[in-house]
N, C-alpha and C positions, 0 to 999 in steps of 0.2 A: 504494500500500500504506500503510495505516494503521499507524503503531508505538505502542504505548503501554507504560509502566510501569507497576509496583507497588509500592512503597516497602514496604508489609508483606510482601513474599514475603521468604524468606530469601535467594531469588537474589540478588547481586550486579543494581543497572542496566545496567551497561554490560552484561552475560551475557543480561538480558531482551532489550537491542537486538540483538543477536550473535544470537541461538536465532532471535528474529524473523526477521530479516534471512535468515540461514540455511535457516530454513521456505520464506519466497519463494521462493529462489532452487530451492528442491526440488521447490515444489509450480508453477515457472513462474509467477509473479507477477512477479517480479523476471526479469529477461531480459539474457543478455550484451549490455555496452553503456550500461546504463539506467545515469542517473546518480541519487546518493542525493542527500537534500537536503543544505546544506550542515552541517559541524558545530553552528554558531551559529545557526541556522533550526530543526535538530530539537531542540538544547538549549531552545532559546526556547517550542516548541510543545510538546515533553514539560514543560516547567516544571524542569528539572532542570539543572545544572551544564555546558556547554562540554564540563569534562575529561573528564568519565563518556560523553559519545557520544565524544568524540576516541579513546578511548580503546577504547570497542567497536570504530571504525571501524579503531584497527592492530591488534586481535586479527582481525578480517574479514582485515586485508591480510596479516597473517604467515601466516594459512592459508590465504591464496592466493585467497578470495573475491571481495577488491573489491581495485582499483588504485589507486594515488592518483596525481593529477596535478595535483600542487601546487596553486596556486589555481582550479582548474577541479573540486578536488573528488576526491569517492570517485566510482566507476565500478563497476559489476557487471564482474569478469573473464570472460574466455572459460575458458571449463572444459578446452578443447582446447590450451590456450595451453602450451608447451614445458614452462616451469616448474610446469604443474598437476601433472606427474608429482611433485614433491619434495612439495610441499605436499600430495600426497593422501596419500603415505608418512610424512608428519609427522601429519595428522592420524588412520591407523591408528592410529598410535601410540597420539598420547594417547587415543583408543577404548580400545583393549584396557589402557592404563592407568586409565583412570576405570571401564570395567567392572569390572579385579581391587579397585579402591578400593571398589565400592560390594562387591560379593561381600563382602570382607574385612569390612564393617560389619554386612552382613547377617547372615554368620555367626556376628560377634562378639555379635549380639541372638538368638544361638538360632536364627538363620533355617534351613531344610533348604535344601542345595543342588539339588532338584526344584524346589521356592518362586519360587526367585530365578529358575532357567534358564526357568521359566512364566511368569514377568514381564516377564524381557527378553525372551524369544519375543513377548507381546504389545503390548509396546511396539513394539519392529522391523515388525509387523503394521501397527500404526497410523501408523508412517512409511510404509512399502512399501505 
């Protein structure tokens, strides 16, 4: 799997690596098991900072996506693995907290709430 950044998007990098990463692992690219390359290897080949993939790679591991095992690196997790139950209860969360963020802005710009639930219907579309 190829990663790359964009320094003009307003995303966050380490969030670019994160979604990436995430996508694999959705669309089956990514596979439990696979190892990612190391910190200092994607920093080197994105052109960007160590900290910023360090950094994607423990938001990956708090949401329970990838393992770390210490010098051997990040690891795709098993989805099935005991502790995927917490970590998939964590990341509803912050869903339905980043959905009511975005509503709440939408709103605040005039948006209809038909507008917004036709949007995120077709974004969910184009994941599923």
């Amino acid at each position: 799997m190829m990663l790359a950044v964009d320094g003009a998007l307003e995303e966050p990098l380490y969030l670019q690596i994160r979604n990436q990463i995430v996508a694999g692992i959705a669309t089956g690219e990514l596979e439990s098991g696979q190892a990612l390359p190391s910190v200092r290897s994607l920093a080197s080949d994105l052109g960007i900072n160590l900290h910023t993939v360090n950094k994607a790679y423990a938001v990956l591991r708090d949401e329970g996506y990838v393992r770390m095992r210490g010098r051997a690196g990040a690891v795709i997790a098993d989805p099935a693995a005991a502790d995927r139950a917490d970590a998939d209860e964590r990341a509803q969360v912050k869903m339905e907290d980043e959905l009511f963020k975005l509503a709440l802005a939408h709103r605040a710009r005039g948006g209809a709430r038909g507008a917004f639930l036709e949007a995120a219907a077709a974004q969910a579309a184009r994941a599923y």
